[in-house]
N, C-alpha and C positions, 0 to 999 in steps of 0.2 A: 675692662677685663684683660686685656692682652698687657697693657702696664702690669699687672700684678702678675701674669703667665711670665713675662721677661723677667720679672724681679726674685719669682720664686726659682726660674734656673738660673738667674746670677748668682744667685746665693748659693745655693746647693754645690754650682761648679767654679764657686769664688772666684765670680769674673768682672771686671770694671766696666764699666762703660766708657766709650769710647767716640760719643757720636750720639746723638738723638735717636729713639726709637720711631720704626713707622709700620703702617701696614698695608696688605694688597689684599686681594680678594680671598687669597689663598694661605697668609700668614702674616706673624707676627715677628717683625728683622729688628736687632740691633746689632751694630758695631761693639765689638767689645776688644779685653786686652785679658789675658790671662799669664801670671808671669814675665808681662811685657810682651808676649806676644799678639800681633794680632789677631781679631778672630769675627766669625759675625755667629752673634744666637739668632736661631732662628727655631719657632714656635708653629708647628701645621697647625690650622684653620679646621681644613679638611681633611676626610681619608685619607686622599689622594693623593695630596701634598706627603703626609708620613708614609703612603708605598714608596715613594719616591725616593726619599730618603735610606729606607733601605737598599735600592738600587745605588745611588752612592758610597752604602758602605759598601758593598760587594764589589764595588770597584777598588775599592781601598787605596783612592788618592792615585793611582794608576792611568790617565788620560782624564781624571776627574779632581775636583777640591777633593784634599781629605775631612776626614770625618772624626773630630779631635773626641765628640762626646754623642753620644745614644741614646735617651730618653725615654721613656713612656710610650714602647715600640716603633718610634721615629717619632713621635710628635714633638721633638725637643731634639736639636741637634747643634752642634760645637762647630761652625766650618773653618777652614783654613781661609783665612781672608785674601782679594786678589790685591793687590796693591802695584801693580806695575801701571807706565804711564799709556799703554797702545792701546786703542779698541779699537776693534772690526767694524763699529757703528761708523767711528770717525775716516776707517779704512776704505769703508766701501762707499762712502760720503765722498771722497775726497777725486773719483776719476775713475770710467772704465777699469785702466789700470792695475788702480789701488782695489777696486770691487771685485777684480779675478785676483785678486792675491789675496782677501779675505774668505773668496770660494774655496780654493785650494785649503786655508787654513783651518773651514770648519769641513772641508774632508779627509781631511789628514785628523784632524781630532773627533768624528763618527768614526772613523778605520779603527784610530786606537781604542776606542769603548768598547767597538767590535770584536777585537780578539782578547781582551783580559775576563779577568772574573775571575775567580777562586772556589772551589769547591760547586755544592748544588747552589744553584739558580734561588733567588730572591722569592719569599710566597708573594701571591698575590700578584704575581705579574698580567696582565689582559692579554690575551690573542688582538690581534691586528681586527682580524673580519667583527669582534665586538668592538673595538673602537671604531669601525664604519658604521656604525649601527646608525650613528645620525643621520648619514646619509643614506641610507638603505631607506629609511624613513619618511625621506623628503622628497626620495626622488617617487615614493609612492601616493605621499599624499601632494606635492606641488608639479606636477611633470611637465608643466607649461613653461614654468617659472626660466627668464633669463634662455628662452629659446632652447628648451629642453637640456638645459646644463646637467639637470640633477641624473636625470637618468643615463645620459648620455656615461657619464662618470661613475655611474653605480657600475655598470656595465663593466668599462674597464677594471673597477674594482674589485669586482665579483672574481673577473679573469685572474687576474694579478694575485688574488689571495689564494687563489687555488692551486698554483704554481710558482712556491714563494722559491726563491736561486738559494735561502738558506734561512735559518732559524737561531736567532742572534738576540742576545737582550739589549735593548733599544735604549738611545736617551730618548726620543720620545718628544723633545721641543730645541730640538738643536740650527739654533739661528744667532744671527750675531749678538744679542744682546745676551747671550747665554754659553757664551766662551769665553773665558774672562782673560787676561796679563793677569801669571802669578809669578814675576818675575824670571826669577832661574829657572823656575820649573816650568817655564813655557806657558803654551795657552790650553786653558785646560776646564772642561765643563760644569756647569751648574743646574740645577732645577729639572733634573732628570723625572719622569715620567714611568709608572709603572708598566713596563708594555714589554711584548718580543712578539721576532715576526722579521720579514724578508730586510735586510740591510739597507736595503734601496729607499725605505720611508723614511730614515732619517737624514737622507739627502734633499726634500721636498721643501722643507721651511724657508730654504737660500733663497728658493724664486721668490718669494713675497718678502724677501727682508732686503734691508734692515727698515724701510719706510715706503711708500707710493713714489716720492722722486726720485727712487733708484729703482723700485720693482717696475716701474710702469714707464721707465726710460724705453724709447725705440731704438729697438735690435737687444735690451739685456737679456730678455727671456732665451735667446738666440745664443746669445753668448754664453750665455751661464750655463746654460746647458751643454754647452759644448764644455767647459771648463769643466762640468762635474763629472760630464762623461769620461772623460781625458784621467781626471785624478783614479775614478774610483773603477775603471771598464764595465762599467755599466753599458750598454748600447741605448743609444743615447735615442732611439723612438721609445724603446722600454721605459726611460726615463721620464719621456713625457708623457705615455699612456699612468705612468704612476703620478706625474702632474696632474693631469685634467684630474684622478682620484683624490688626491692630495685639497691642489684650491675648493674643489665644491664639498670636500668636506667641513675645511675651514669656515667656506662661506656657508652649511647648513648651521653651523654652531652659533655663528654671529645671528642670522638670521632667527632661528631659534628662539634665543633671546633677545632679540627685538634689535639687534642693532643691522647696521650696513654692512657692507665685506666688498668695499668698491676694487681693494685690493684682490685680495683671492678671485675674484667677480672676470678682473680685468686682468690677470693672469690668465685666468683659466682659461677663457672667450678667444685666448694667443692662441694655447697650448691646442684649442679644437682646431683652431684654425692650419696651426702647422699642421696637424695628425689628418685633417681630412675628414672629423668627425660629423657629420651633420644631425642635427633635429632631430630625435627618435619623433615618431609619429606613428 
């Protein structure tokens, strides 16, 4: 099925292929060339994936890929392909460091999402307090679970959403593997997220990225937070009372669906620890 979804917007937008197609959970990619340019199709799966896509175009290549073609209300879109040689994966891999210089970089590229955008706001955007909904959820039906994580975090989330510092359309999954090298044009985001809501949530995904040997290093939580504080003046307890909300909502989703979240899990467990949070009981 998705072979034939790729094929019938190659044709439509007479585009070569460039690269084998593949898919994720969430869509249908190939690398292509149009004109010789490069480019990647990519095909939504889901909803979700095509809100999202209109959040790309609304940024119009602006701190994000641009948006060469538009489809069947985002289910089909044209992206500007990244092709330069750096990642953040291999940035933040590579030393302390190199991991606060990749922090820096995906705050400086959440900064610039945050102040563009053209005209009205994308439909379909979520409120923030419905994306916690998972959580809201678990900390009611699991509240033992992991030493009272879930509530513990709902709590602060409840706060934090009631009192958002500002009202800003979100990437939504902004971590290293989703700022890409687009050579001249810098480092610039992908696979943005239907959402808006306080600017501080898309600072949240750095703690757990780019892998478990860099989020679960002793002292990073510590650092990085202090890093994102610094870039974005955040106050940096606020930061982490929106961490502990952040991992345990990560880790209801995993959990949810039946997997582990040893990550988010072992983040989170820091973030009480700094905060002083203890056991709701």
């Amino acid at each position: 099925m998705s072979d034939s979804l790729l094929a019938g917007w190659r044709e439509r937008w007479a585009l070569t292929p460039d690269g084998d197609p593949f898919v994720t959970p969430s869509s249908a990619l190939q690398p292509v060339r149009r004109d010789g340019r490069p480019a990647f199709l990519k095909c939504a799966l889901v909803d979700e994936e095509a809100a999202g896509a209109h959040v790309l175009r609304w940024w119009s290549g602006a701190g994000a890929a641009e948006v060469l073609e538009f489809g069947d209300d985002g289910r089909a879109v044209l992206l500007e392909r990244a092709e330069g040689p750096r990642s953040l994966i291999e940035l933040a891999r590579s030393g302390p460091a190199g991991d606060d210089d990749a922090t820096r970089i995906l705050c400086r590229a959440g900064r610039r999402l945050h102040t563009v955008g053209a005209g009205a706001r994308p439909a379909g955007l979520h409120p923030l307090d419905e994306w916690f909904g998972e959580l809201f959820e678990q900390a009611a039906d699991r509240p033992d679970d992991h030493d009272g994580l879930y509530p513990a975090a709902a709590a602060e989330a409840r706060a934090l959403l009631a009192h958002p510092t500002a009202d800003v359309v979100l990437h939504g999954d902004l971590h290293h593997g989703n700022v890409l090298d687009f050579g001249e044009r810098g480092w610039l985001a992908i696979d943005s997220k239907p959402l808006h809501g306080d600017p501080a949530f898309d600072l949240l995904n750095i703690l757990c990225n780019p892998d478990a040997a860099v989020a679960l290093r002793p002292g990073r939580l510590e650092r990085t937070a202090g890093v994102i504080a610094a870039e974005s003046g955040l106050d940096e307890r606020a930061l982490l009372r929106w961490a502990l909300a952040w991992t345990a909502l990560s880790a209801a989703w995993s959990e949810r669906s039946g997997e582990d979240a040893p990550i988010a899990i072992g983040v989170g467990q820091r973030v009480r620890t700094l905060l002083g949070v203890r056991p709701l009981t």
